[in-house]
PDB file of N, CA, C and O in Angstrom:
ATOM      1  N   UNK A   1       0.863  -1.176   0.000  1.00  0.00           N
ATOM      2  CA  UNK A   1       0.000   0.000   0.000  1.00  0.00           C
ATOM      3  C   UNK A   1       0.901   1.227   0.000  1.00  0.00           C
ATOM      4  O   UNK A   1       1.843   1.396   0.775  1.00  0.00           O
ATOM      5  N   UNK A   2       0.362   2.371  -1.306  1.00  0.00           N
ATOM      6  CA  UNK A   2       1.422   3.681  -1.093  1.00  0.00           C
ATOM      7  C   UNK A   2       1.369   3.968   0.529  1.00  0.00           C
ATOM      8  O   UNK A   2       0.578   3.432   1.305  1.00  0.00           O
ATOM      9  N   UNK A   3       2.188   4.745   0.805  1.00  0.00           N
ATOM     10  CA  UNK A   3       2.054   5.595   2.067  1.00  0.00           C
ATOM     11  C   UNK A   3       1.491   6.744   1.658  1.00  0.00           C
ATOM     12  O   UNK A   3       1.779   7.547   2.545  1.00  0.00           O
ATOM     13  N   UNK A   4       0.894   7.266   0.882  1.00  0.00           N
ATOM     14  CA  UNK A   4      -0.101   8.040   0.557  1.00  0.00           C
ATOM     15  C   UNK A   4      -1.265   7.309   0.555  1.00  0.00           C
ATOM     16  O   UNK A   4      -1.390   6.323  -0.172  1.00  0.00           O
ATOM     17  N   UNK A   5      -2.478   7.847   1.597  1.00  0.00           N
ATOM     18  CA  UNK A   5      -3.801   7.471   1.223  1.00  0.00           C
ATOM     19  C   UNK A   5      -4.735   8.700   1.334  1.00  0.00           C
ATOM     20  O   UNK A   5      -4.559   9.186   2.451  1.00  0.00           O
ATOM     21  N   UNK A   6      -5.428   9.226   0.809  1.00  0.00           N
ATOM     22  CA  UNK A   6      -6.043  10.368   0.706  1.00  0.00           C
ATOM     23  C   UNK A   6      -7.772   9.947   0.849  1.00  0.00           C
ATOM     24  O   UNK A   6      -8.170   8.786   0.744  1.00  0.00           O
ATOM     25  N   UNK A   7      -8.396  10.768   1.027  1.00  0.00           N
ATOM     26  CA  UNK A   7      -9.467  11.138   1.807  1.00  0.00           C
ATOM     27  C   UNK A   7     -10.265  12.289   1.312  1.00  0.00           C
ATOM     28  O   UNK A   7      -9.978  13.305   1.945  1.00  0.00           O
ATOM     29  N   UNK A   8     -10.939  12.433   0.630  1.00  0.00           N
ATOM     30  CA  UNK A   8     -11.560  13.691  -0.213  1.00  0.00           C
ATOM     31  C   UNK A   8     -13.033  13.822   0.046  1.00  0.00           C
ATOM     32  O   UNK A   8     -13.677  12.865  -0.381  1.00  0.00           O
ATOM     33  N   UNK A   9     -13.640  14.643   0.560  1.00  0.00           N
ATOM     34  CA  UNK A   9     -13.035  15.272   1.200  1.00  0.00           C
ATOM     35  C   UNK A   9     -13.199  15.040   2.548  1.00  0.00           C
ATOM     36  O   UNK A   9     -13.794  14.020   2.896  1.00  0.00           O
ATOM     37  N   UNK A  10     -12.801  15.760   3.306  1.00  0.00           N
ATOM     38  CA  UNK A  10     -11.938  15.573   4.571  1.00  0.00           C
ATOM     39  C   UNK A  10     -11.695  16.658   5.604  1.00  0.00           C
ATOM     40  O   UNK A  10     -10.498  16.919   5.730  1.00  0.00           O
ATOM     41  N   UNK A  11     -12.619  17.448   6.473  1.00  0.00           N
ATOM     42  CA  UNK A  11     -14.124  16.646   6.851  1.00  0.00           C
ATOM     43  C   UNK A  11     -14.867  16.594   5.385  1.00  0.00           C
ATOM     44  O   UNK A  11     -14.539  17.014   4.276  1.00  0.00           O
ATOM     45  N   UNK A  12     -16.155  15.804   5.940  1.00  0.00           N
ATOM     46  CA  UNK A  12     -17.006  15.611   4.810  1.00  0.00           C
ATOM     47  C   UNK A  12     -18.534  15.544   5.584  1.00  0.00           C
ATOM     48  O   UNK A  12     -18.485  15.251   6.778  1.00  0.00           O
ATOM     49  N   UNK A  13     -19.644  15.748   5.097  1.00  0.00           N
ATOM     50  CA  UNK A  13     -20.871  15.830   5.591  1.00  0.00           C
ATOM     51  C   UNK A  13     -21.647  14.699   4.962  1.00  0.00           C
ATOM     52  O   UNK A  13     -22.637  14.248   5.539  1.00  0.00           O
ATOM     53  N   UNK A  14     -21.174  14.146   3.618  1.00  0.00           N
ATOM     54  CA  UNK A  14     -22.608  13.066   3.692  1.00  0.00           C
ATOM     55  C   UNK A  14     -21.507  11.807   2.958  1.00  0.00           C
ATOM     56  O   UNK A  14     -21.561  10.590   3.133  1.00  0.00           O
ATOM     57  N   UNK A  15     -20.822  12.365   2.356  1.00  0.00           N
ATOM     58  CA  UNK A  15     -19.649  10.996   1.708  1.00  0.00           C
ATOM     59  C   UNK A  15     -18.162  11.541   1.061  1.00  0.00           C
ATOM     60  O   UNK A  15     -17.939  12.460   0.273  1.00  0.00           O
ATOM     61  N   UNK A  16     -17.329  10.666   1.670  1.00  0.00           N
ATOM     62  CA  UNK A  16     -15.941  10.690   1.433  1.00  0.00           C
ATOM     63  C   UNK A  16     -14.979   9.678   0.516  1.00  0.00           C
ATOM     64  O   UNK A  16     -15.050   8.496   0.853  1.00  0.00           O
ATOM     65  N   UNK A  17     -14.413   9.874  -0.193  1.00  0.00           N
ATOM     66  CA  UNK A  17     -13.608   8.635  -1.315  1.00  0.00           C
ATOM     67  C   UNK A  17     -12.261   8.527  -0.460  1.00  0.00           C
ATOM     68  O   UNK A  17     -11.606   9.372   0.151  1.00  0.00           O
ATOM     69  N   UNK A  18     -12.149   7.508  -0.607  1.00  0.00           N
ATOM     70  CA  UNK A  18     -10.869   6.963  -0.293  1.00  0.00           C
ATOM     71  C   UNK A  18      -9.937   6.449  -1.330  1.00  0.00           C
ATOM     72  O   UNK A  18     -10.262   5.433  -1.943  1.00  0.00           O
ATOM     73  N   UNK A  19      -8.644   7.133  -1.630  1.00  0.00           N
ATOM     74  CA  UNK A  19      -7.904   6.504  -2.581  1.00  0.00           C
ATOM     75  C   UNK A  19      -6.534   6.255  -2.152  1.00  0.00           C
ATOM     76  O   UNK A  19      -5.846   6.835  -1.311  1.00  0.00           O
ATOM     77  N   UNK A  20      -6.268   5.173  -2.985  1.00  0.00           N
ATOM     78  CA  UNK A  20      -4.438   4.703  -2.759  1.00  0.00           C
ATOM     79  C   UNK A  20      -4.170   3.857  -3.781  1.00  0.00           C
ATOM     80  O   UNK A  20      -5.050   3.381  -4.497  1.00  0.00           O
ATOM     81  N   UNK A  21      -2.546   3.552  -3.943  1.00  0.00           N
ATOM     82  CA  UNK A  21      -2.093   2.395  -5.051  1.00  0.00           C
ATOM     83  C   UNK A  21      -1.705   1.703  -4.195  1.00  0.00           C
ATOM     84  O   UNK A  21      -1.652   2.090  -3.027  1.00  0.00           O
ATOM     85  N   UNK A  22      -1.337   0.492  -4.589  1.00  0.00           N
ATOM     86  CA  UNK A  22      -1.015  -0.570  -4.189  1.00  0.00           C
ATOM     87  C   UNK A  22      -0.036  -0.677  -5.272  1.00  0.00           C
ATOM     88  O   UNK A  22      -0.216   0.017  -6.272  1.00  0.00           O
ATOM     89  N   UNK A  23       1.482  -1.843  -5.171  1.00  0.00           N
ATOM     90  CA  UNK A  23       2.543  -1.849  -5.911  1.00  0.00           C
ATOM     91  C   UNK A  23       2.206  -3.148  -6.380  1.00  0.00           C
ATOM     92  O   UNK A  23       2.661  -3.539  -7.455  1.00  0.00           O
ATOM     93  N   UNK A  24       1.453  -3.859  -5.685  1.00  0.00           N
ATOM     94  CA  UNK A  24       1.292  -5.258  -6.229  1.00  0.00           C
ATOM     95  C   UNK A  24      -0.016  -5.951  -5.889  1.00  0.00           C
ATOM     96  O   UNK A  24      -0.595  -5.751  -4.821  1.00  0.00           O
ATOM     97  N   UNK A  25      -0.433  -6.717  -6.769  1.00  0.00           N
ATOM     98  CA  UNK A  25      -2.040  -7.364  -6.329  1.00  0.00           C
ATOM     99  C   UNK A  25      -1.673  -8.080  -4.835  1.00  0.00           C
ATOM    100  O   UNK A  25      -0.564  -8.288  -4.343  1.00  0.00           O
ATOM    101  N   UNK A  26      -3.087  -8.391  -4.276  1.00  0.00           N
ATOM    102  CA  UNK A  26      -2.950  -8.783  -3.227  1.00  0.00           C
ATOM    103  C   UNK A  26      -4.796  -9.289  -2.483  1.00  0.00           C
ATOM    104  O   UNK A  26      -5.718  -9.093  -3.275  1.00  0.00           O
ATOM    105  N   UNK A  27      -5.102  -9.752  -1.381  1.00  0.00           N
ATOM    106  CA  UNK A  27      -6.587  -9.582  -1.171  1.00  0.00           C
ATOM    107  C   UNK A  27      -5.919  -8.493   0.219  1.00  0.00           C
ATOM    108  O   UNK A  27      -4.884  -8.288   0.854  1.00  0.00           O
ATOM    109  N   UNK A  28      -7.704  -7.917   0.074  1.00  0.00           N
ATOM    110  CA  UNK A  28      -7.327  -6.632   0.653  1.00  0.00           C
ATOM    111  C   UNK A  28      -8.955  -6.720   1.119  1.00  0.00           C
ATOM    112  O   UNK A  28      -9.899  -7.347   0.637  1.00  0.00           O
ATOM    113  N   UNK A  29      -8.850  -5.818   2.261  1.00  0.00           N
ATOM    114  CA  UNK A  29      -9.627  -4.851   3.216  1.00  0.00           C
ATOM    115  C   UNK A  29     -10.012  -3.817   3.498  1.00  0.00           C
ATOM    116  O   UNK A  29      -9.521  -3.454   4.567  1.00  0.00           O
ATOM    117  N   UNK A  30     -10.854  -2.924   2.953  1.00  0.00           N
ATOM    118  CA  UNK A  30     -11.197  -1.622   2.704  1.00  0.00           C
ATOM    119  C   UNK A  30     -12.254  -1.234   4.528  1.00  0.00           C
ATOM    120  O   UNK A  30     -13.470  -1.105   4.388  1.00  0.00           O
ATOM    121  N   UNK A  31     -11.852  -1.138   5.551  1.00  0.00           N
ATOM    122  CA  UNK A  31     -13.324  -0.788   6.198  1.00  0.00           C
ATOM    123  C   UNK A  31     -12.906   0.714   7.177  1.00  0.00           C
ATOM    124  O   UNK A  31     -11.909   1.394   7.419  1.00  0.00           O
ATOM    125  N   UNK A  32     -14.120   0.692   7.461  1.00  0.00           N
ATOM    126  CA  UNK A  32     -14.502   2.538   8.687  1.00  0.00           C
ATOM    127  C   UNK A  32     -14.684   1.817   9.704  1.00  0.00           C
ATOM    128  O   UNK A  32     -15.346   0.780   9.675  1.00  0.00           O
ATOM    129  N   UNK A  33     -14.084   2.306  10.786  1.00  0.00           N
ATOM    130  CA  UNK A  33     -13.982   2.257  12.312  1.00  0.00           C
ATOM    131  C   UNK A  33     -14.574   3.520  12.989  1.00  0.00           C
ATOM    132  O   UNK A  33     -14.625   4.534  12.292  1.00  0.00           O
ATOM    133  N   UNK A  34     -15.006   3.576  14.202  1.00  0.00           N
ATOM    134  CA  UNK A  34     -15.502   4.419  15.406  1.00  0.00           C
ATOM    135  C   UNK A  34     -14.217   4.772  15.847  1.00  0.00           C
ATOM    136  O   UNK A  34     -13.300   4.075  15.413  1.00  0.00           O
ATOM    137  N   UNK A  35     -13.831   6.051  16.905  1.00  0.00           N
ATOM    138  CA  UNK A  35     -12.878   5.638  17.963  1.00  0.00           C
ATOM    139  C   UNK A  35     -13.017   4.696  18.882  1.00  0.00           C
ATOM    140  O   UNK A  35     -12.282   4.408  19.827  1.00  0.00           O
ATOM    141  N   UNK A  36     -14.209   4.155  18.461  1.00  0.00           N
ATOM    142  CA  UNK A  36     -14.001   2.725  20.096  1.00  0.00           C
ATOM    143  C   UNK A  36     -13.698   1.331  18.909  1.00  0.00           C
ATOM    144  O   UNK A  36     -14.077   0.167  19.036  1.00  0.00           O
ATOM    145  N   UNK A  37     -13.050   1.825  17.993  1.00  0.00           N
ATOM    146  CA  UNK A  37     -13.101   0.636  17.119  1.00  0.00           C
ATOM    147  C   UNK A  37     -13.717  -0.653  16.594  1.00  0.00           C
ATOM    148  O   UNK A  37     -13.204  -1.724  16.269  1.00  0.00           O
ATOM    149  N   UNK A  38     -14.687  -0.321  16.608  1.00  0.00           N
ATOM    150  CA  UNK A  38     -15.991  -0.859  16.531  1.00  0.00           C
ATOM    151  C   UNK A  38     -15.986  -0.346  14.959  1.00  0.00           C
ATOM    152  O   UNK A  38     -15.829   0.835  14.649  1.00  0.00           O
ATOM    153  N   UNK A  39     -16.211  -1.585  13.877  1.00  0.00           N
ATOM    154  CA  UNK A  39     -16.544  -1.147  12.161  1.00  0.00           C
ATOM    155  C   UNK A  39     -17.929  -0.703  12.131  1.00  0.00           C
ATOM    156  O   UNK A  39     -18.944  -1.144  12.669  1.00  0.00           O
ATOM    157  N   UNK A  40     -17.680   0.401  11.272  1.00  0.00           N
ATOM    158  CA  UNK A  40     -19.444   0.845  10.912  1.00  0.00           C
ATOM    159  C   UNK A  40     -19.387   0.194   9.384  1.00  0.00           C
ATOM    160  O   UNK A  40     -20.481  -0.161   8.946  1.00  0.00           O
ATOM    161  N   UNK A  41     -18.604   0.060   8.800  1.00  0.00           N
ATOM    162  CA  UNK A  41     -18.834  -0.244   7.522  1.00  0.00           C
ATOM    163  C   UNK A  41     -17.591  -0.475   6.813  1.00  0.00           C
ATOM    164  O   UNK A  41     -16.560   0.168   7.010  1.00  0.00           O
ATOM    165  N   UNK A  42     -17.782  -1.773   5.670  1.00  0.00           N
ATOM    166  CA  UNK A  42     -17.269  -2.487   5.125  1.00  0.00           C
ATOM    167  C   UNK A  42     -16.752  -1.861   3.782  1.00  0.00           C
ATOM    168  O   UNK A  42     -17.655  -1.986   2.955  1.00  0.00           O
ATOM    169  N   UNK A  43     -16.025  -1.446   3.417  1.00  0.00           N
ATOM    170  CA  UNK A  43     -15.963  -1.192   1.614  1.00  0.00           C
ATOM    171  C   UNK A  43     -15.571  -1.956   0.551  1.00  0.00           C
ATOM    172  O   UNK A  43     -15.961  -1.890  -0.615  1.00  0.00           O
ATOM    173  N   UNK A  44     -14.686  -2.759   1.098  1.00  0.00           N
ATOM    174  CA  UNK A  44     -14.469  -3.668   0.021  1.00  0.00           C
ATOM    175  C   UNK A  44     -13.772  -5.003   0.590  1.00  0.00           C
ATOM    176  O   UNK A  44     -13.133  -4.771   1.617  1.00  0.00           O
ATOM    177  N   UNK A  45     -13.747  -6.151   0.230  1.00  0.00           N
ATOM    178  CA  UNK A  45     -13.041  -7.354   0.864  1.00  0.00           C
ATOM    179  C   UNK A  45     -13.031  -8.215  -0.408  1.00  0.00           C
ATOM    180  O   UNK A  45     -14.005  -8.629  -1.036  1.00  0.00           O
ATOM    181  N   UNK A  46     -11.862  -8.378  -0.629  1.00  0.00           N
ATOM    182  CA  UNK A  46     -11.283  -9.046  -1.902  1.00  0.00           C
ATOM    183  C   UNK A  46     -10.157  -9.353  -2.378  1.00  0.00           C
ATOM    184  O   UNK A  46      -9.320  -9.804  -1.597  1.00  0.00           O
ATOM    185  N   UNK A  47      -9.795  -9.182  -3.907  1.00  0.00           N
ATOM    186  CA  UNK A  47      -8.485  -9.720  -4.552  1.00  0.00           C
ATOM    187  C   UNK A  47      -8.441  -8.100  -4.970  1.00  0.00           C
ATOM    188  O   UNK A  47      -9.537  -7.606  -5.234  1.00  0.00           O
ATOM    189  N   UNK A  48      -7.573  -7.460  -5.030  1.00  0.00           N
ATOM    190  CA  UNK A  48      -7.338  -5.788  -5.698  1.00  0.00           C
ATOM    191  C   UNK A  48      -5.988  -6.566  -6.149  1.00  0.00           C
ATOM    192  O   UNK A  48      -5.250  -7.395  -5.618  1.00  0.00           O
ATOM    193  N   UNK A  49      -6.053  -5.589  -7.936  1.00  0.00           N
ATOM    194  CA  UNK A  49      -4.773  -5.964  -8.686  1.00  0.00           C
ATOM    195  C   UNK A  49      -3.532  -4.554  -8.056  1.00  0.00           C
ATOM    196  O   UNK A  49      -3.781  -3.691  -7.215  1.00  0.00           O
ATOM    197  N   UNK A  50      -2.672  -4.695  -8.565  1.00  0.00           N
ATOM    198  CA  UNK A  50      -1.775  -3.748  -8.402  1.00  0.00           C
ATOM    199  C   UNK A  50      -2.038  -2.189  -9.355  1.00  0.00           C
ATOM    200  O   UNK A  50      -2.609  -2.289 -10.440  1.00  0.00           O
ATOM    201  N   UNK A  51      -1.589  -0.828  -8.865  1.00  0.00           N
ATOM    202  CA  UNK A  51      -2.263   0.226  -9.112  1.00  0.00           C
ATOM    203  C   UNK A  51      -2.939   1.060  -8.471  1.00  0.00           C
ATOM    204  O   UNK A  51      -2.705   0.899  -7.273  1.00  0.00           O
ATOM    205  N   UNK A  52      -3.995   2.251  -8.724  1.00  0.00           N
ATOM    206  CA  UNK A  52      -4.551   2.880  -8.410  1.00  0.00           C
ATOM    207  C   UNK A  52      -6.139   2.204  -8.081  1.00  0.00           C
ATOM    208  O   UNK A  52      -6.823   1.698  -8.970  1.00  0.00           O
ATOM    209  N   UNK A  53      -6.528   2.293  -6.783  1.00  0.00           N
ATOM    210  CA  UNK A  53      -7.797   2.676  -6.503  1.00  0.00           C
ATOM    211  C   UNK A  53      -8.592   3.482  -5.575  1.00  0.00           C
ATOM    212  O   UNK A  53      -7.957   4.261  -4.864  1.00  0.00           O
ATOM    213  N   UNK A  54     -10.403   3.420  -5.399  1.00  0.00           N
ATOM    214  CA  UNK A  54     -10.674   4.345  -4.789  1.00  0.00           C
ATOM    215  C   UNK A  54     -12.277   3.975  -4.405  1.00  0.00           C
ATOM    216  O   UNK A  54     -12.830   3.701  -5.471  1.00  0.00           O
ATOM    217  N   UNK A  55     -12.844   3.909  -3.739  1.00  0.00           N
ATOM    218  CA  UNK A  55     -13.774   3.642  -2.807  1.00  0.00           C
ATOM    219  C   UNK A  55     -14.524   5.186  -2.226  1.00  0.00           C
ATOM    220  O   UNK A  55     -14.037   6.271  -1.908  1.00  0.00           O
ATOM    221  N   UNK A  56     -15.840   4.691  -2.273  1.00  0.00           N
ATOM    222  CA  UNK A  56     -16.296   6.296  -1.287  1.00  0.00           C
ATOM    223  C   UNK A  56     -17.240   5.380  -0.524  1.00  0.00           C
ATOM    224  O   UNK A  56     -17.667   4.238  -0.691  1.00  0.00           O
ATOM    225  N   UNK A  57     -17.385   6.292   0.335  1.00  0.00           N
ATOM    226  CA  UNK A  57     -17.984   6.108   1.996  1.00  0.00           C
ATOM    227  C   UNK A  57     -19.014   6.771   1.973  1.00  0.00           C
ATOM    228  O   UNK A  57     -18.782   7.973   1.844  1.00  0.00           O
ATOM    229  N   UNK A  58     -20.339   6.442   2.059  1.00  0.00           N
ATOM    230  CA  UNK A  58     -21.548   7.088   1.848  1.00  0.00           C
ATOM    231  C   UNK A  58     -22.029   6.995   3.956  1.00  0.00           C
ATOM    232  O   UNK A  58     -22.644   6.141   4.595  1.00  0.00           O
ATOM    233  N   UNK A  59     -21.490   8.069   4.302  1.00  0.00           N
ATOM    234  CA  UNK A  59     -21.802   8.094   5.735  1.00  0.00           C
ATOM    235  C   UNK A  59     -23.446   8.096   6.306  1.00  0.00           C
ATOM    236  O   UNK A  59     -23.681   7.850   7.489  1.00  0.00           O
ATOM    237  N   UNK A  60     -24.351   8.349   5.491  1.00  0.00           N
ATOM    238  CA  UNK A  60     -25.320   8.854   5.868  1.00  0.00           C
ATOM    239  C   UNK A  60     -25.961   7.799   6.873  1.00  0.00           C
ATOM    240  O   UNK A  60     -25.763   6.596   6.707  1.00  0.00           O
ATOM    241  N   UNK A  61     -26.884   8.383   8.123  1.00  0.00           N
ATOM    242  CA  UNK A  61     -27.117   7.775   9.110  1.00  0.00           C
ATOM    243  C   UNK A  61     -25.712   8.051  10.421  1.00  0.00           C
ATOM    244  O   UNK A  61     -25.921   8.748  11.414  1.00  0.00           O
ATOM    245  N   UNK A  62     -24.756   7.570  10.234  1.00  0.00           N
ATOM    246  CA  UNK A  62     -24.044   7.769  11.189  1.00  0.00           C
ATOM    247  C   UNK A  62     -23.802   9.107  11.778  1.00  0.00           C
ATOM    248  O   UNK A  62     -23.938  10.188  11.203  1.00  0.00           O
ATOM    249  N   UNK A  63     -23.265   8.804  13.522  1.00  0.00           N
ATOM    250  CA  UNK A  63     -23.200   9.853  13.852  1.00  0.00           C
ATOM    251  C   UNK A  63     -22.060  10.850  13.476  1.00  0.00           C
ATOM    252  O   UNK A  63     -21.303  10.433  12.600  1.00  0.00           O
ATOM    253  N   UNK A  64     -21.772  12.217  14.029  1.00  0.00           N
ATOM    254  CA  UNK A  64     -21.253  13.226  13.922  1.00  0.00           C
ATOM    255  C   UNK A  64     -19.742  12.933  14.384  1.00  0.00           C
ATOM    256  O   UNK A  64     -19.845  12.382  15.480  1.00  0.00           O
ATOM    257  N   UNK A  65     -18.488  13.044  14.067  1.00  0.00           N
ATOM    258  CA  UNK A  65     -17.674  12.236  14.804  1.00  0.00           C
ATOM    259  C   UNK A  65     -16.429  12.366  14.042  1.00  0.00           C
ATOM    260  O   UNK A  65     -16.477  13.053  13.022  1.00  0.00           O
ATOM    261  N   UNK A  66     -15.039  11.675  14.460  1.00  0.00           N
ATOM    262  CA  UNK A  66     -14.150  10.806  13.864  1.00  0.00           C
ATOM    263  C   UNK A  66     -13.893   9.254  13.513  1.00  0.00           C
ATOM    264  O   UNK A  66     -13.637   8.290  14.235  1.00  0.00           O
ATOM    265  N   UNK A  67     -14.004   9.346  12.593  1.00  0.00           N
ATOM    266  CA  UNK A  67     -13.637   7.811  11.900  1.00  0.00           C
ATOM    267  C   UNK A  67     -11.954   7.412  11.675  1.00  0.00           C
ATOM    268  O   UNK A  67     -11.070   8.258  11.810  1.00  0.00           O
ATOM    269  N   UNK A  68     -11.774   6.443  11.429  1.00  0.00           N
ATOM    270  CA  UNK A  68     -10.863   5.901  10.625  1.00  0.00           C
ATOM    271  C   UNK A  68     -10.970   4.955   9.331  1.00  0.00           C
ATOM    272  O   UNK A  68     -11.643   3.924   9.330  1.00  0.00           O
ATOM    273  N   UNK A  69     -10.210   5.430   8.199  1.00  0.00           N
ATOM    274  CA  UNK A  69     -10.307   4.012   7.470  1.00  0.00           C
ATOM    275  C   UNK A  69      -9.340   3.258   7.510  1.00  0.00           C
ATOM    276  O   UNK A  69      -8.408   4.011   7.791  1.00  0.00           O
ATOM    277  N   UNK A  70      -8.877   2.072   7.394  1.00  0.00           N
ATOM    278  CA  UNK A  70      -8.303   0.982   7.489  1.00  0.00           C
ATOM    279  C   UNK A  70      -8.237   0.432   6.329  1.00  0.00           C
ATOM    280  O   UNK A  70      -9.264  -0.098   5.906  1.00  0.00           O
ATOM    281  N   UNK A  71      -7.317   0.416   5.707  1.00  0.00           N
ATOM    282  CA  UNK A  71      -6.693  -0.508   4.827  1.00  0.00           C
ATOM    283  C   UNK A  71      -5.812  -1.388   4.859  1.00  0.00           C
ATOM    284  O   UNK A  71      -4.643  -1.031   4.712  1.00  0.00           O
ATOM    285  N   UNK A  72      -6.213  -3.161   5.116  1.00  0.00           N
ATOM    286  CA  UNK A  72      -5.007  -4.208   5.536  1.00  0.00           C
ATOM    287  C   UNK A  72      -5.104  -5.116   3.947  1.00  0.00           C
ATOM    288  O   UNK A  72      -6.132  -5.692   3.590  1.00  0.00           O
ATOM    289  N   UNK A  73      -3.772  -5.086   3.105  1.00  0.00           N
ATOM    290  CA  UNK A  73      -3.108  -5.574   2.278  1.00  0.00           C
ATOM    291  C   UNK A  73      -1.951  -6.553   2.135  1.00  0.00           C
ATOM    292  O   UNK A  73      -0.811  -6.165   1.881  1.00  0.00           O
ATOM    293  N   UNK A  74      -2.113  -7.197   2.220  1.00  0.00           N
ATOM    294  CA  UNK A  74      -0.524  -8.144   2.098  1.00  0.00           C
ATOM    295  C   UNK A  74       0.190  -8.176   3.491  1.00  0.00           C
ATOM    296  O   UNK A  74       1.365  -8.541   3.483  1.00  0.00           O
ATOM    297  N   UNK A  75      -0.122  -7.992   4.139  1.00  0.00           N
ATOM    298  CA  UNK A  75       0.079  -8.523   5.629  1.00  0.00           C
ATOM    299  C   UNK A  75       1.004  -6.622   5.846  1.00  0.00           C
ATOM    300  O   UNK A  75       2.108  -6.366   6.327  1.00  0.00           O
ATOM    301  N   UNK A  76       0.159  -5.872   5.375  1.00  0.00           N
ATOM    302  CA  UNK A  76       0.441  -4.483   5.631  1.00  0.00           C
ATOM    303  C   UNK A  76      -1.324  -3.671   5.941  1.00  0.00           C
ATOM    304  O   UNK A  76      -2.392  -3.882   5.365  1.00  0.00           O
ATOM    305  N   UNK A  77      -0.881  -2.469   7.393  1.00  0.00           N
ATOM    306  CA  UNK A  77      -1.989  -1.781   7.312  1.00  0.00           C
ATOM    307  C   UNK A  77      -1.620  -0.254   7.661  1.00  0.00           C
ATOM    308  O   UNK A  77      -0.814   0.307   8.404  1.00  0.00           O
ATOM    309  N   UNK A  78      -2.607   0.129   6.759  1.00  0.00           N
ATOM    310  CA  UNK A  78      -2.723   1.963   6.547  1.00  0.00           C
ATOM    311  C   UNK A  78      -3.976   2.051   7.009  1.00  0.00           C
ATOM    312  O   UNK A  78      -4.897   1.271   6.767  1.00  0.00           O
ATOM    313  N   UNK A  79      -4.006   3.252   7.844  1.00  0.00           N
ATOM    314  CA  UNK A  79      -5.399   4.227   8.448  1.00  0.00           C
ATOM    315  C   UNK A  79      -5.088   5.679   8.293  1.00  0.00           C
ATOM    316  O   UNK A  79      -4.098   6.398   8.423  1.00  0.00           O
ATOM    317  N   UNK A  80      -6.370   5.816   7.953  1.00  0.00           N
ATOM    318  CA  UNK A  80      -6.470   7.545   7.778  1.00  0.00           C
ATOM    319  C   UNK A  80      -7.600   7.821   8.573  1.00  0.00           C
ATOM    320  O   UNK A  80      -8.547   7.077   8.826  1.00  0.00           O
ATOM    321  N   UNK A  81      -7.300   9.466   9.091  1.00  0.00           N
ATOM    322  CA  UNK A  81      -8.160   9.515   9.587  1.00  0.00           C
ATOM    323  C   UNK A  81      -9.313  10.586   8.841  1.00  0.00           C
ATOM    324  O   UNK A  81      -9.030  11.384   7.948  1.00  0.00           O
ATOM    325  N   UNK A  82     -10.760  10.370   9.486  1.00  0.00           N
ATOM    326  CA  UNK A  82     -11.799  11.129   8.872  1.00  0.00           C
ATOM    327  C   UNK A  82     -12.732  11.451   9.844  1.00  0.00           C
ATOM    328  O   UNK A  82     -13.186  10.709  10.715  1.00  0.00           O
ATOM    329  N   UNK A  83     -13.021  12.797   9.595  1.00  0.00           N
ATOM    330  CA  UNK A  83     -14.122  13.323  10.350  1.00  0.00           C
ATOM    331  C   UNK A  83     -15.324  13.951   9.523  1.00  0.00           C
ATOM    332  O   UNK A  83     -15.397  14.845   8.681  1.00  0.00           O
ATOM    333  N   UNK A  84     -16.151  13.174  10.072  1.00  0.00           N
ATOM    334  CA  UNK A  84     -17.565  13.307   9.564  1.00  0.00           C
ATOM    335  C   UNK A  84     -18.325  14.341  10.361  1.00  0.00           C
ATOM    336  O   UNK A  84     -18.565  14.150  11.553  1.00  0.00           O
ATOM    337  N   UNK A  85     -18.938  16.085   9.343  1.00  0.00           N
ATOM    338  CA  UNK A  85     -19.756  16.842  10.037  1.00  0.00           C
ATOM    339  C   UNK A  85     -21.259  17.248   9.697  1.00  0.00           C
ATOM    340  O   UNK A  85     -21.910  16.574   8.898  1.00  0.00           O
ATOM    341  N   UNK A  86     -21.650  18.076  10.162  1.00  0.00           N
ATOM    342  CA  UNK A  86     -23.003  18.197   9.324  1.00  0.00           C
ATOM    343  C   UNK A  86     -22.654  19.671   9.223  1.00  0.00           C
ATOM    344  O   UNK A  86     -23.397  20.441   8.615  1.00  0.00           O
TER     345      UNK A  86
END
C-alpha cells in the first residue's frame, strides 16, 4: 500500500472517497472504524490488482464524529483519519 492514502473530502458531511495504489495485487480490506473501534462499515473485501484505486464512503445515518479508514493488504496496514460533520 502507497504511504499516501487520501481522503476527499476531509471533513465531509454526507460521503468521502478513499484513494491509494497498491505496488502489487494482493486480497485486501477496505473498512470505517468508530474511535471505540468498533466497524461501521465495510468497503471492500477481496483480490485488488496492483495500481490505483478508490472507494467512497456514503456516511449517511451515522453519527457526527471521527472515523478511521483501514486498509489491511498483504500482511500491511494503513489508516487515515476522517471526520464526519453536518
Amino acid at each position: 500500500i502507497s504511504p499516501e492514502i487520501q481522503s476527499y473530502p476531509n471533513p465531509f458531511s454526507q460521503s468521502t472517497t478513499i484513494s491509494f495504489s497498491s505496488p502489487e495485487s494482493g486480497a485486501a480490506e477496505v473498512t470505517i472504524v468508530n474511535l471505540l473501534g468498533q466497524q461501521v462499515a465495510r468497503l471492500f473485501a477481496g483480490e485488488l490488482t496492483a495500481g490505483e484505486h478508490s472507494f467512497e464512503w456514503n456516511a449517511a445515518g451515522e453519527p457526527v464524529g471521527s472515523y478511521f479508514c483501514i486498509i489491511r493488504m498483504n500482511r500491511s496496514l494503513k489508516q487515515v483519519p476522517m471526520v464526519l460533520s453536518h
